[in-house]
C-alpha atoms as one frame of an Amber mdcrd trajectory, in Angstrom:
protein
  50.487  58.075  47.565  53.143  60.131  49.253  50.772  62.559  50.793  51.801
  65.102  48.055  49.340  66.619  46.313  49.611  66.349  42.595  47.814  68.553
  39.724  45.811  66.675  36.657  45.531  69.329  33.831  42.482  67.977  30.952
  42.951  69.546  27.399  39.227  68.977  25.664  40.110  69.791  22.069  43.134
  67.431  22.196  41.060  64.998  24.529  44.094  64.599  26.383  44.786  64.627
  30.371  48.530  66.020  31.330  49.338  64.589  34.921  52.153  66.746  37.056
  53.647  65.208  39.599  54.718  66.809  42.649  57.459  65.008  44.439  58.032
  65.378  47.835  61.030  67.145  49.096  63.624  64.917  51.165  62.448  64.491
  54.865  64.651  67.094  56.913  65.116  67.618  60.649  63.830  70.899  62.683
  65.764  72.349  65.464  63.607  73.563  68.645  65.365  75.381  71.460  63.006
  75.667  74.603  63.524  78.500  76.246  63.890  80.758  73.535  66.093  83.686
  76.380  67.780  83.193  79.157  67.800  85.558  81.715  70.519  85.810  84.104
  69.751  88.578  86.197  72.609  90.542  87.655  75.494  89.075  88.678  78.892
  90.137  89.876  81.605  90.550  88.252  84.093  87.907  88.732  81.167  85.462
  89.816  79.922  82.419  87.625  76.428  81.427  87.767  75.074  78.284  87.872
  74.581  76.710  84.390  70.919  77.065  83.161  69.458  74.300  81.056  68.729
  75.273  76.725  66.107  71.946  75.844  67.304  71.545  71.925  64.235  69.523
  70.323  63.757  67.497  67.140  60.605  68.771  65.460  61.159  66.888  62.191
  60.520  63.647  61.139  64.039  62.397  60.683  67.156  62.319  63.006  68.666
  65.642  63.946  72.755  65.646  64.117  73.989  68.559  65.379  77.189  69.559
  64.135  77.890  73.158  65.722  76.881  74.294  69.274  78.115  78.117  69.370
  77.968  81.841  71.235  77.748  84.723  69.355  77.484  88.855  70.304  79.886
  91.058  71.965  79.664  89.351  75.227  79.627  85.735  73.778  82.720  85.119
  75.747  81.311  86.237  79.039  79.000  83.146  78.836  79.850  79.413  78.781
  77.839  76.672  77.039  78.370  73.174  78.165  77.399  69.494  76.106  78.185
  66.033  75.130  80.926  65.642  72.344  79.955  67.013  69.149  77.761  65.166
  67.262  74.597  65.620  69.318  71.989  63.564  67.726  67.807  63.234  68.555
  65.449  61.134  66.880  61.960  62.779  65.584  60.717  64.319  68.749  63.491
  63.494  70.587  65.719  66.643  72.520  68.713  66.749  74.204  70.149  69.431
  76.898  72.660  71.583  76.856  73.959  74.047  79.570  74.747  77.540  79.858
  76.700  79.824  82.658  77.242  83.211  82.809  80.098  85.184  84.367  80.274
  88.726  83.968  83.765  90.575  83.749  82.290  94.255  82.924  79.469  96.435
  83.902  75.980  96.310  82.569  74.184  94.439  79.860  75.903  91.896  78.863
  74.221  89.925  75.929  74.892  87.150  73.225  73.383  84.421  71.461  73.552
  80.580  71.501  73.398  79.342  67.727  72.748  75.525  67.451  72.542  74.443
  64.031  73.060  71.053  61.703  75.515  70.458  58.636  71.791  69.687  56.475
  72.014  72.358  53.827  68.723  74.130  54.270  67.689  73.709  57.927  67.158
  76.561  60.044  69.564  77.340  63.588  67.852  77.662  66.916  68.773  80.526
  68.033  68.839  81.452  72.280  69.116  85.177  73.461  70.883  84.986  76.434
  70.231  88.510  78.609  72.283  88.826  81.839  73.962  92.252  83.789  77.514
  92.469  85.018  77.754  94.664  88.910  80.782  96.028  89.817  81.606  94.198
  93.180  81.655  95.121  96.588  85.434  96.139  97.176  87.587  97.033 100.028
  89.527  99.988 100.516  92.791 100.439 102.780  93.466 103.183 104.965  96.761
 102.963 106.796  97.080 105.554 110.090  99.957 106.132 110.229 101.367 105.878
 106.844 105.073 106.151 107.969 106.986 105.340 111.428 109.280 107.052 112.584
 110.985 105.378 116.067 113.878 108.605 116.060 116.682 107.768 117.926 117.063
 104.412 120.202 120.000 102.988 121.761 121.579  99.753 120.282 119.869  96.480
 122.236 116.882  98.973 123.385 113.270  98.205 121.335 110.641 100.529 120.601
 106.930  99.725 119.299 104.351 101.524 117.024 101.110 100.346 116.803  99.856
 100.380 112.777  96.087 100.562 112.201  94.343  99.048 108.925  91.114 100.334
 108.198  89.004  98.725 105.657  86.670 101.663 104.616  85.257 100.116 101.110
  81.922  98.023 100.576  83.663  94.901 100.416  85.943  92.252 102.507  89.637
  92.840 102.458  91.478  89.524 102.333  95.285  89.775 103.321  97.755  87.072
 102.433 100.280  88.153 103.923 102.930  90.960 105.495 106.443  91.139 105.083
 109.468  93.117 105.652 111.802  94.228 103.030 114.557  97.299 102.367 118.025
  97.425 103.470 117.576  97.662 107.273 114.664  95.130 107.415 116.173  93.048
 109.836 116.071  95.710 112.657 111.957  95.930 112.392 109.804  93.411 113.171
 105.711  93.193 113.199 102.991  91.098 115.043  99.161  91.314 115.003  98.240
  92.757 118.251  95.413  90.405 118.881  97.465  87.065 119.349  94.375  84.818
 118.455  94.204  86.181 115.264  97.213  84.950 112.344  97.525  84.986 108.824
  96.132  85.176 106.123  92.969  87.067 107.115  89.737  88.556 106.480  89.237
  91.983 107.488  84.812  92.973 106.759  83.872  96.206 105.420  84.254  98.750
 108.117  86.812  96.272 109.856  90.453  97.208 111.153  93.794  95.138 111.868
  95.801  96.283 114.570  99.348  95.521 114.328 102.426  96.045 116.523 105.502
  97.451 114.878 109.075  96.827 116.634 112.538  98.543 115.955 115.031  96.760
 117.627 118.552  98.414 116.487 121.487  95.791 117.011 123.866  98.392 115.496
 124.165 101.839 115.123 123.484 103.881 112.306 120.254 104.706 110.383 117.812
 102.168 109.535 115.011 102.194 106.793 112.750  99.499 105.626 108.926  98.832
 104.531 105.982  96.879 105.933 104.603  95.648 102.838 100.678  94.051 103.079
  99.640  91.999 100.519  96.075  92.300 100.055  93.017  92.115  97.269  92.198
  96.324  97.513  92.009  97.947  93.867  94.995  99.811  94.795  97.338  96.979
  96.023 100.304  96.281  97.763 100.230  98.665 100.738 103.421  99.359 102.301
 103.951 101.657 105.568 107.910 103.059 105.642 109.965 103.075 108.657 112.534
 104.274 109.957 114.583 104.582 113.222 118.148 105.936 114.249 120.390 103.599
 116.306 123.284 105.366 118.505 125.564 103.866 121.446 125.470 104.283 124.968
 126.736 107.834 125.493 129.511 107.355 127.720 128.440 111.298 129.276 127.475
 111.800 133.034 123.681 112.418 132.633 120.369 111.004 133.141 118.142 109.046
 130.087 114.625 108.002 129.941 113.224 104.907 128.022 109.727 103.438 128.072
 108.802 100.355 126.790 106.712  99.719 125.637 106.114 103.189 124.051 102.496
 102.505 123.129  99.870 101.204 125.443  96.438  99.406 123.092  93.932  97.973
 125.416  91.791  96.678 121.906  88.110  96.216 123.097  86.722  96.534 126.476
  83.079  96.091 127.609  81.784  99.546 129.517  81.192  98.486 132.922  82.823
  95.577 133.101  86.368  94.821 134.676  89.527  97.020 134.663  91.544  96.091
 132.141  95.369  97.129 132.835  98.914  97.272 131.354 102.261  97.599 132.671
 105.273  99.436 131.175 108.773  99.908 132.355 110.309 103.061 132.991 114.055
 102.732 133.072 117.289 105.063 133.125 119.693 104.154 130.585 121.848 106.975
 131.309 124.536 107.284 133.726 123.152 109.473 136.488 120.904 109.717 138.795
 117.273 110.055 137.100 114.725 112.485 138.672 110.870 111.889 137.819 108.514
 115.011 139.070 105.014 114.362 136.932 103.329 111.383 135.861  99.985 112.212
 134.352  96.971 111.215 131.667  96.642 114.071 129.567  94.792 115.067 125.829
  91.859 113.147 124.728  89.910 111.093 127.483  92.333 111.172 130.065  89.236
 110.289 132.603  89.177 106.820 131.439  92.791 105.681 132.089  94.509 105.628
 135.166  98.182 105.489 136.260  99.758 103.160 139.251 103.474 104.437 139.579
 105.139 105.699 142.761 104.682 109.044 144.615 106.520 112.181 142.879 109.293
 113.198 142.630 110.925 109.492 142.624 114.551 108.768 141.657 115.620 106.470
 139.075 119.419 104.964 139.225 121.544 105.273 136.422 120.843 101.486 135.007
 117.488 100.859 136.839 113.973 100.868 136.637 110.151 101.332 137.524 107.184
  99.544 136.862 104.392 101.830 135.725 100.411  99.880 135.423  98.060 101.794
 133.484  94.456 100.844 133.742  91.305 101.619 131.120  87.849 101.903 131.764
  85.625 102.937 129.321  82.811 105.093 129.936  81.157 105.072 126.782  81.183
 102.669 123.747  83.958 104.049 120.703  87.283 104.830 121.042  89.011 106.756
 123.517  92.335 107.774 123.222  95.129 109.920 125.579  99.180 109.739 126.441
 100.339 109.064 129.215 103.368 112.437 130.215 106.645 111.606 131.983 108.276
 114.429 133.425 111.771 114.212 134.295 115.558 115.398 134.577 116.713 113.498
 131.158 118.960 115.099 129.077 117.288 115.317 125.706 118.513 117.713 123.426
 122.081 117.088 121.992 122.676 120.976 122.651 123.077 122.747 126.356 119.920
 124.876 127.181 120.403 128.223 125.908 121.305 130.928 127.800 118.954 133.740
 126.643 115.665 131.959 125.926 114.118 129.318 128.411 111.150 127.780 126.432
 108.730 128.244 124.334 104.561 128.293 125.160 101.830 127.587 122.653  98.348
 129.001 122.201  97.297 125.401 120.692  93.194 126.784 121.037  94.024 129.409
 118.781  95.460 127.087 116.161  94.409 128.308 112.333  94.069 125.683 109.795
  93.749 126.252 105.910  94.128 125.288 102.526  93.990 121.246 103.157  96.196
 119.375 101.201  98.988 122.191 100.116 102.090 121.449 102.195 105.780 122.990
 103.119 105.117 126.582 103.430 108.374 128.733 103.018 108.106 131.907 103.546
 110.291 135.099 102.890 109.507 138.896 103.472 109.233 141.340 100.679 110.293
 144.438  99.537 106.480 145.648  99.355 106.295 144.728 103.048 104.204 142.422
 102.301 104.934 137.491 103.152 106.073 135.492 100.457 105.266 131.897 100.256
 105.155 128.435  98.220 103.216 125.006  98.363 103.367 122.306  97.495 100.105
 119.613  95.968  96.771 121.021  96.991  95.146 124.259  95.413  96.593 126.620
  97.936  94.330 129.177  99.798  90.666 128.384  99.082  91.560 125.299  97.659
  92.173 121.586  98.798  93.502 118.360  97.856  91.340 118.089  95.219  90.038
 121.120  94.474  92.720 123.406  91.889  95.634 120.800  92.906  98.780 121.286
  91.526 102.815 120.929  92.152 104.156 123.784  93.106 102.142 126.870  93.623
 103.307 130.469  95.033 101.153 132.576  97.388 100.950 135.963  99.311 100.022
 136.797 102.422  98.744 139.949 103.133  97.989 141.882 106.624  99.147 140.530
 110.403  98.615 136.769 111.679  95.484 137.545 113.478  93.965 139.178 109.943
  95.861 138.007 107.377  94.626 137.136 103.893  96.483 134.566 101.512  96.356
 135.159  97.286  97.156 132.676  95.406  99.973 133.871  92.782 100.778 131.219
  90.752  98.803 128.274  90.587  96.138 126.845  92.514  92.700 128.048  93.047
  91.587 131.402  91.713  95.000 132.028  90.728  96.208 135.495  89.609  98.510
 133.557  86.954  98.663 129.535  86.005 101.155 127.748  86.696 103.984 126.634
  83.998 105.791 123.990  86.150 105.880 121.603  88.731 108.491 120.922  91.072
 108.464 121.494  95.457 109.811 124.769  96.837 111.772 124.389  99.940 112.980
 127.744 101.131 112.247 131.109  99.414 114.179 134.075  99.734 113.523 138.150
  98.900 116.535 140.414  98.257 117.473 142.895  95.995 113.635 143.307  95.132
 113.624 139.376  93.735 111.880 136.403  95.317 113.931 133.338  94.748 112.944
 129.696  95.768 114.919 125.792  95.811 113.226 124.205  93.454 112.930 120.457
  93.943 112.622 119.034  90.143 111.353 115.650  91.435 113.140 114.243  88.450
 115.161 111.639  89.752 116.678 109.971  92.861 118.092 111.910  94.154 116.357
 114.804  92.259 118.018 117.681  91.186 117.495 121.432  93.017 117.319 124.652
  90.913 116.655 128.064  91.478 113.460 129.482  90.561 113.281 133.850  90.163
 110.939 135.918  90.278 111.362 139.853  89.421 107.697 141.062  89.293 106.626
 139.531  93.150 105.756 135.840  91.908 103.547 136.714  89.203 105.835 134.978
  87.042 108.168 132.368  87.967 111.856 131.308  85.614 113.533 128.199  86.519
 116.686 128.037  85.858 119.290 125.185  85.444 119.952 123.019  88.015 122.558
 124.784  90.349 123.120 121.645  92.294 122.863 118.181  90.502 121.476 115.453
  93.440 124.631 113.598  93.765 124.398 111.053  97.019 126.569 112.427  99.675
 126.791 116.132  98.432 125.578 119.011  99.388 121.748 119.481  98.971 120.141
 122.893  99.607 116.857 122.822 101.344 115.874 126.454 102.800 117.501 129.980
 103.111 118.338 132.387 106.508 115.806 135.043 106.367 116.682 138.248 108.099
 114.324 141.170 107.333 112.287 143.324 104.542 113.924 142.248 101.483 116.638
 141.046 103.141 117.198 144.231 105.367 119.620 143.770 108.804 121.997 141.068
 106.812 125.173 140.394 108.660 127.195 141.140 105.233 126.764 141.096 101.459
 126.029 137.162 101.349 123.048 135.081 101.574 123.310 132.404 103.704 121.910
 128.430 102.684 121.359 125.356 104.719 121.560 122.137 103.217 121.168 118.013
 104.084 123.846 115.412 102.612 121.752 113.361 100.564 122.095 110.430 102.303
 122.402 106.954  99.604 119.902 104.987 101.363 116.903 106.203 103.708 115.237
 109.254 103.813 116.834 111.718 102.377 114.906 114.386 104.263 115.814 112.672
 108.329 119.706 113.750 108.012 122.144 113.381 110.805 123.199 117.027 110.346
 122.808 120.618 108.485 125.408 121.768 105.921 126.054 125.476 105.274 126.967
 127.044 102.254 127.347 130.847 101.388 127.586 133.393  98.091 127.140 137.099
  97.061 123.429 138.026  97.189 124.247 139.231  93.756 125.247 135.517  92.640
 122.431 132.943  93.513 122.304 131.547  90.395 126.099 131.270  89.941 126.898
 127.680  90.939 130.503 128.472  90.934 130.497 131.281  93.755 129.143 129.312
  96.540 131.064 128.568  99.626 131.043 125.973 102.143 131.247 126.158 106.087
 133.962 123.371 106.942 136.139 122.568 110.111 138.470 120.620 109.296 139.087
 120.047 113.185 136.668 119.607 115.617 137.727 121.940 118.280 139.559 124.354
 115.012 138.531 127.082 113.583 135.929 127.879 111.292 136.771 128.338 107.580
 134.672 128.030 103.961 135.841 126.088 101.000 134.738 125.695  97.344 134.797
 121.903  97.695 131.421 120.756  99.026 132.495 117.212  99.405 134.907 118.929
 102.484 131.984 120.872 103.919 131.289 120.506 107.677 127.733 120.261 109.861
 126.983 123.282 111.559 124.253 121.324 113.705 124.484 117.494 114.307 121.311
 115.342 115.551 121.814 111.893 116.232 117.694 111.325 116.002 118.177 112.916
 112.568 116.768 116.373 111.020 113.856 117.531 108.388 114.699 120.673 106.339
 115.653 123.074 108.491 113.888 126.654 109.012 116.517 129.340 109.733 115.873
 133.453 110.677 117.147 136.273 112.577 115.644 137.483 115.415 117.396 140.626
 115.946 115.553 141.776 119.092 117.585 138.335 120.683 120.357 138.982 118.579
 120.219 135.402 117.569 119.577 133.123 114.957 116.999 130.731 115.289 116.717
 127.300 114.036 113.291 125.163 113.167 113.522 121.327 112.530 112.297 118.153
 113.780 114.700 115.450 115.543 113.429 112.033 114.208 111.164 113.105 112.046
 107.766 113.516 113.146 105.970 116.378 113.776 105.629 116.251 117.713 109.084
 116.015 118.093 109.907 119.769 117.363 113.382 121.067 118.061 114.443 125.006
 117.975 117.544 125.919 118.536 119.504 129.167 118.920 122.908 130.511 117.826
 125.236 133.996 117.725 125.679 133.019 114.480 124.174 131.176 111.552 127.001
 128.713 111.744 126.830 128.396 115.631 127.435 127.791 118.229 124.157 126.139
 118.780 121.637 125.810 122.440 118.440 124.400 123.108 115.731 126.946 123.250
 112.647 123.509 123.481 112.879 120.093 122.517 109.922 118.325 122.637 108.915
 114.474 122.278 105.061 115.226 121.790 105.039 118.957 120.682 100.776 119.532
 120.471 100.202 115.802 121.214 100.507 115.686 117.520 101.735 112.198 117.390
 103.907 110.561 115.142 102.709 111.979 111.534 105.614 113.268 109.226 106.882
 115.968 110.113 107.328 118.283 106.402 108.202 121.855 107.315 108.564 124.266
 109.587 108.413 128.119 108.853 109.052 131.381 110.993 107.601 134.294 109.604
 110.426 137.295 110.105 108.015 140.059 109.728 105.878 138.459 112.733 108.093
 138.268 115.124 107.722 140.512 117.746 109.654 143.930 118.729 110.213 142.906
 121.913 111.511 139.359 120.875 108.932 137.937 123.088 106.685 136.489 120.538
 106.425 134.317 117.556 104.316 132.926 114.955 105.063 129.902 113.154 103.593
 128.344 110.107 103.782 124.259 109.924 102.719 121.157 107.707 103.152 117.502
 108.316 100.978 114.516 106.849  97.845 113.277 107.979  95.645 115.833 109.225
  97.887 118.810 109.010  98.650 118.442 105.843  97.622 122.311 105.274  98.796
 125.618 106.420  99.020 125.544 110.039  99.318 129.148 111.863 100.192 129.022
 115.638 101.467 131.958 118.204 104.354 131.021 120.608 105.175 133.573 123.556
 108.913 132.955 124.671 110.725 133.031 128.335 113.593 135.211 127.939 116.100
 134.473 130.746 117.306 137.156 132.793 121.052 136.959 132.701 122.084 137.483
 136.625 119.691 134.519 137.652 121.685 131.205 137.104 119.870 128.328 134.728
 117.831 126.155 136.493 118.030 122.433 135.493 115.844 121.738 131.858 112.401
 119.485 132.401 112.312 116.921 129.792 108.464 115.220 128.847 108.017 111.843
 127.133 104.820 110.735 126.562 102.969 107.153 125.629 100.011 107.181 123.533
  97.249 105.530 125.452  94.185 103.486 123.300  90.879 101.637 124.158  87.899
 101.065 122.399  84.493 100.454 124.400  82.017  98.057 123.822  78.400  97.370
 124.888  78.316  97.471 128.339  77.889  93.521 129.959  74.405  92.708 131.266
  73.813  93.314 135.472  72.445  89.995 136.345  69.207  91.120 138.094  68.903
  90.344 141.815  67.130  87.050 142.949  64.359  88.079 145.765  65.986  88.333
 149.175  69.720  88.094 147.750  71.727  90.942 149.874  73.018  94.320 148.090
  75.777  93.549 146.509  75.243  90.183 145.384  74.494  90.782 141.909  73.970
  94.460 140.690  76.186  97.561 143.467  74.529  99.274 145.503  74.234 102.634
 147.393  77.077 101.263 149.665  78.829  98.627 147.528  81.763 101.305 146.872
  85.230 100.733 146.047  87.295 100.302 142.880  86.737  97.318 140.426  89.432
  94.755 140.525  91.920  94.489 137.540  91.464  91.738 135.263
């Protein structure tokens, strides 16, 4: 038979038998699939597995063909299967592998289904679960200190160097491919890794840094921007660090200059204990006198671990020569140490005389006040309720931070003296007496006629467009009216107002007074070569058509103003360059006082002082390394009138800048008033060199073989003297 069973029916009346046959259904394959899931554990994503082995199986009793190998599920296209050409064919109890790989590109469970199946009409698929998890990689993160470089001013054929640090602070390896220089003054930069054994491209581990050395070189003068771009795998790549740097000629004036070079000293990675490791640097005289150094000294940080090798002071430099300075580090303790190296000499630095009424400036840097991280710029303006006026910009103001009630533009008062005082947030920001209704960056702010007035950057195009912002209830509510000067590269761009007193109280006429940059058509816009000065009726702010312009037409002629701002004139020139300006009235001096930075960075502060807001200007300080604050961005600076003391002996000054002072920065200054029958003595001038080392673990003391004598392995009570340089 055919192994069918059939069924015999038997009908008695009839005596008949009725036979039904039961025929046997065509012979068909069965698909087997051994193991029935895969499991792929977790995997990252990005990352392929290797391929695990499906065993398909013929459990019929005729040949299997398969005609369709397939995935299936909302991951299906995260995995891979693998096999012969299509047909796969078994015999009865025959199988046949095929291959499958996983490679996760999200997060979590990521599952599908293999589905092998025959064109037989009938015969059940095989179906594999395949189970696997998708983990978000390891990745790098960049951190770039500093973020900008600014070299200031250098003489054409001189170099200066900057030393860049990249931090990877993520999980994962940071791979670079590559660093380049691009922007229109590229070719006066160049870069190098500071370790010379190491090139690229490059692997920088988790926790890792890159230190590279950044050159300006100016062949021409003039000022020169470009970007250090890094190409790396980071989330949040390309980085790119800006720089700039302000090339002038060789003054042909009869004075002393100072140069160092190079103007950063990096030891890298020296073992504590072990030999001296030690740098040289030149210091020359560019100018065309006689150069006078009296101090050479390690100050700020660990100034115990570096030590200087120059001649006995005071020394004298010729006009066109030079010293040779060696600077040696040894490191007491593992991590890094850090100082700056302070050159004190006769060098002319300022482009202005030293002023005649005030001799310098001293800073209570202990009793610095920090707040509100993250808000920036700072303007303020006194009242007519007696009472500061001020503006920020990002952050969430007083009480907040970066990330904490950020926002654009946000207005603030400050209430009681500098050693007590109490800041409200207005408009915007945290706690906030009234939200903010729209963005921008304030710049100067103004109170007169019982209204608070603020530039308004609009941020709304390159260059952006300034209006004036008004307030009539004491910056509880802000209008912003239409722009009142459209950016146009070249004209006149205002950036901060003169503040005399309460509500604009002690005014040298009916006008308000406004300083302003040249928006300059490549570069910064915010390092200009010089301030602009425009005036119009305090009863006219918003009237575009009544301001004024300070011009000399002449350089030696006399002073005039003019309608056309395209014909204004600089009331201050800076060859390093200028940030926005910071302008008030000190009437106890009976002068005006100027705030800015020369180059750019916050350590190189410049104040200036004047008869009148136009000029003529003189040097009150003008510092290179102002708090040792380095070389961050310098954003704003702001005098408080109302804090200014009776006597004209004291101020207080409110600053920002990037890195970590971007905040609300409070310091006191007490100034030297000169007495007028004593003549001026000659004007110090201070460079300084930032100074770097990082220790490491300390080198093993071989121990001492019995009998050796003292000093033949580990010092001794009497093995003194100093270690030798390596």
């Amino acid at each position: 038979g055919d192994g069918v069973p059939d069924l015999a029916v038997a009908n008695m009346l009839g005596q008949s038998v009725s036979l039904l046959l039961n025929e046997a259904p065509p012979a068909q394959p069965v698909i087997g699939a051994t193991p029935g899931t895969l499991q792929f554990g977790t995997v990252a994503l990005g990352v392929t597995t290797a391929p695990a082995e499906v065993r398909i199986a013929n459990l019929g009793s005729v040949e299997l063909e398969v005609t369709s190998v397939s995935l299936t599920g909302r991951a299906g296209a995260e995995y891979r299967v693998s096999h012969p050409p299509l047909p796969l064919r078994a015999a009865p109890g025959g199988s046949f592998p095929v291959h499958v790989s996983f490679r996760p590109v999200a997060a979590g469970l990521r599952a599908a289904t293999l589905r092998v199946q025959t064109a037989v009409p009938g015969v059940e698929p095989a179906l594999v679960l395949l189970r696997g998890s998708g983990l978000e990689p390891p990745l790098p993160a960049v951190h770039l200190s500093p973020e900008r470089i600014a070299f200031g001013r250098r003489q054409v054929g001189s170099t200066g160097s900057r030393e860049l640090t990249l931090l990877n602070y993520g999980a994962g390896a940071l791979r670079i491919e590559g660093m380049s220089l691009t922007g229109p003054g590229a070719g006066e930069f160049a870069f190098s890794l500071t370790d010379s054994l190491r090139a690229l491209p490059l692997t920088v581990p988790a926790g890792g840094a890159l230190e590279v050395l950044v050159r300006y070189a100016p062949r021409a003068p003039g000022y020169a921007t470009a970007e250090l771009v890094i190409a790396d795998d980071a989330p949040d790549a390309p980085h790119a660090v800006s720089l700039s740097g302000t090339a002038v000629e060789q003054d042909d004036s009869t004075f002393p200059r100072i140069g160092l070079e190079p103007d950063t000293l990096a030891f890298g990675a020296q073992p504590v204990g072990g030999p001296l490791a030690s740098r040289t640097l030149a210091l020359a005289n560019p100018g065309t006198a006689a150069l006078t150094v009296s101090e050479i000294s390690v100050a700020g940080g660990a100034p115990e671990v570096f030590e200087v090798s120059a001649p006995a002071t005071p020394f004298v430099v010729p006009p066109g020569g030079a010293v040779e300075l060696r600077v040696a580090f040894a490191p007491d303790v593992t991590g890094v140490r850090e100082a700056r190296l302070r050159v004190v000499s006769d060098a002319s630095g300022s482009p202005y005389p030293a002023s005649e009424v005030v001799g310098g400036v001293s800073w209570d840097f202990d009793r610095l006040v920090r707040q509100a991280p993250g808000s920036d710029l700072w303007p303020t303006t006194w009242g007519p309720d007696d009472e500061l006026y001020t503006s920020w910009g990002d952050g969430g103001g007083f009480g907040g931070s970066n990330g904490l009630a950020r926002t654009s533009l946000g207005f603030a008062r400050i209430g009681g003296g500098p050693a007590d005082f109490i800041g409200t947030n207005l408009w915007g920001g945290f706690n906030p007496l009234r939200p903010a209704t729209f963005g921008g960056k304030a710049s100067g702010m103004l109170s007169v006629r019982g209204i608070l007035h603020a530039w308004v950057n609009l941020q709304n195009a390159t260059p952006p467009d300034k209006a004036l912002a008004r307030s009539a209830d004491l910056g509880l509510t802000w209008e912003l009216g239409s722009p009142t000067f459209t950016g146009v590269a070249g004209g006149f761009y205002p950036v901060s107002f003169l503040n005399y007193g309460r509500d604009y109280a002690g005014a040298r006429d009916g006008c308000v007074y406004v300083y302003g940059l040249r928006w300059a058509a490549e570069g910064n816009p915010f390092v200009a070569a010089g301030v602009y000065l425009a005036r119009v009726p305090s009863d006219s702010l918003a009237e575009r058509a009544a301001y004024e312009f300070f011009t000399r037409p002449e350089p030696d002629g006399p002073a005039s103003w003019t309608p056309d701002e395209t014909l204004a004139s600089p009331v201050l020139e800076e060859p390093a360059g200028v940030t926005i300006p910071s302008v008030v009235h000190a009437p106890a001096l009976g002068r005006y006082l100027l705030t800015t930075s020369h180059g750019g960075e916050v350590g190189r502060l410049s104040i200036f002082d004047a008869p009148e807001p136009w000029g003529p200007w003189t040097t009150v300080t003008y510092e290179d390394d102002w708090g040792g604050f380095g070389g961050e961005e310098a954003l704003a600076y702001s005098i408080p009138t109302k804090w200014l003391g009776a006597d004209g002996a004291t101020l207080w000054m409110i600053f920002s800048a990037t890195g970590v002072l971007d905040s609300f920065n409070l310091i006191s200054g007490a100034l030297s008033l000169r007495d007028p029958a004593v003549p001026l003595e000659p004007r110090t001038y201070v460079v300084t060199v930032p100074l770097s080392g990082t220790g490491t673990a300390a080198i093993p003391t071989p121990a001492l073989p019995p009998g050796a004598p003292l000093g033949a392995g580990a010092s001794g009570a009497g093995a003194a003297g100093p270690r030798a340089p390596q």
